[in-house]
C-alpha positions as CSV (number, residue, x, y, z in Angstrom):
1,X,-89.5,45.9,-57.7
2,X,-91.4,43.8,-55.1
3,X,-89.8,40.7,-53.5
4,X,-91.3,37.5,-53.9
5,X,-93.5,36.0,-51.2
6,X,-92.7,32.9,-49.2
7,X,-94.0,29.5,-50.7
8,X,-95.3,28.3,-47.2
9,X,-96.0,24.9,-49.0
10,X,-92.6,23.8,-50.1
11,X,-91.0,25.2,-46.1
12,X,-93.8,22.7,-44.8
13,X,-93.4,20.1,-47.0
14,X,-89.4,20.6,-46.6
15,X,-89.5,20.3,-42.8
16,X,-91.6,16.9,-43.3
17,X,-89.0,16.0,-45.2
18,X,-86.6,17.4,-41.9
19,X,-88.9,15.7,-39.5
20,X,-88.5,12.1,-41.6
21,X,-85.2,12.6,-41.5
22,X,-85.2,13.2,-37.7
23,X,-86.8,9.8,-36.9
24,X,-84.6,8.2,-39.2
25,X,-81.8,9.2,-37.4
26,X,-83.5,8.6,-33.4
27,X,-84.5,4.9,-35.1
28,X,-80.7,4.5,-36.3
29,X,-79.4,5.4,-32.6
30,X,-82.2,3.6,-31.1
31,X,-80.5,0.4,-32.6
32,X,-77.0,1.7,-31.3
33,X,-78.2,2.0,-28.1
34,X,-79.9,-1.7,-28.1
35,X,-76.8,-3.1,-29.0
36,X,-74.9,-1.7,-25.9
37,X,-75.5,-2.7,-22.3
38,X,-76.9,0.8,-21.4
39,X,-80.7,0.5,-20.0
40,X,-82.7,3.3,-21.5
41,X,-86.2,3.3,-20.7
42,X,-89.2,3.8,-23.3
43,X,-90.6,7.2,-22.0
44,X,-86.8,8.6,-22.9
45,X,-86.8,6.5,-26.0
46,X,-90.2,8.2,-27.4
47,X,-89.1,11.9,-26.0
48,X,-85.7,11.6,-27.9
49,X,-87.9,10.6,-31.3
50,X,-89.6,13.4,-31.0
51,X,-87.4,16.0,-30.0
52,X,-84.7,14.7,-33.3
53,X,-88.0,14.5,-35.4
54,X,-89.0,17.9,-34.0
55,X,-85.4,19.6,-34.6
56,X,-84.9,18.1,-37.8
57,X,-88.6,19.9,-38.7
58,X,-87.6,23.1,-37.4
59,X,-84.1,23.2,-38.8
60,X,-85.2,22.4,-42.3
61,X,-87.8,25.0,-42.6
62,X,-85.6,27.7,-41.6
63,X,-82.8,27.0,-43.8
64,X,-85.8,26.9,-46.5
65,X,-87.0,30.2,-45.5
66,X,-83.5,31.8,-44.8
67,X,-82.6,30.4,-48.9
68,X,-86.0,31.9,-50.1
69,X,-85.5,35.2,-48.3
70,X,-81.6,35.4,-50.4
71,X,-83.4,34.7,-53.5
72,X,-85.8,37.2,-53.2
73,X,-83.9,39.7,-52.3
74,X,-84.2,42.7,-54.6
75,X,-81.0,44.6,-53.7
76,X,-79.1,43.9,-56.8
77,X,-75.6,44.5,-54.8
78,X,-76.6,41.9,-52.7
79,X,-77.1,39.3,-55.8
80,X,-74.1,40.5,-57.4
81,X,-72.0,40.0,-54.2
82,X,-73.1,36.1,-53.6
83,X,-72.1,35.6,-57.7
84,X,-68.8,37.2,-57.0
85,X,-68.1,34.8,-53.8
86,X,-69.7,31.5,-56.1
87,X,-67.2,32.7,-58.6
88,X,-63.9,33.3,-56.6
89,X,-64.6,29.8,-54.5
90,X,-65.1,27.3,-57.7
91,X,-61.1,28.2,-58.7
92,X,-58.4,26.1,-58.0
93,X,-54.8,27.2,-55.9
């Protein structure tokens, strides 16, 4: 049985979603920041935009790939396994 490929398309269209994310967040703490009495210039103010915008890209696409690569997995032990943990986790004490 051969694994499914990667759908490049939906990791790069989930880490714009990341990347959005990102800059919402850097535009969010930008406004925290205005409202306190700390001077922070605007070449820091553009460099922190794009290095949240730039995680938040690069940490969505890999939790997209890592979840593709467990759903394609063909070792049926290994599916079996994840069901057994779902299972055991959803009961109450």
């Amino acid at each position: 049985m051969q694994p499914e490929p990667l759908h490049g398309r939906r990791i790069v269209l989930i880490g714009l979603v990341g990347g959005l994310i990102g800059l919402a967040v850097s535009f969010f703490l930008e406004s925290v920041v205005a409202n306190t009495p700390v001077a922070v210039t605007s070449y820091a103010q553009f460099w922190f935009r794009v290095l949240l915008g730039a995680f938040g890209t690069l940490g969505c696409m890999a939790l997209e790939t890592v979840r593709q690569l467990q759903e394609s997995n063909p070792d049926p032990e290994y599916h079996r396994q994840q069901q057994l943990r779902r299972g055991r986790g959803s009961r109450g004490p």
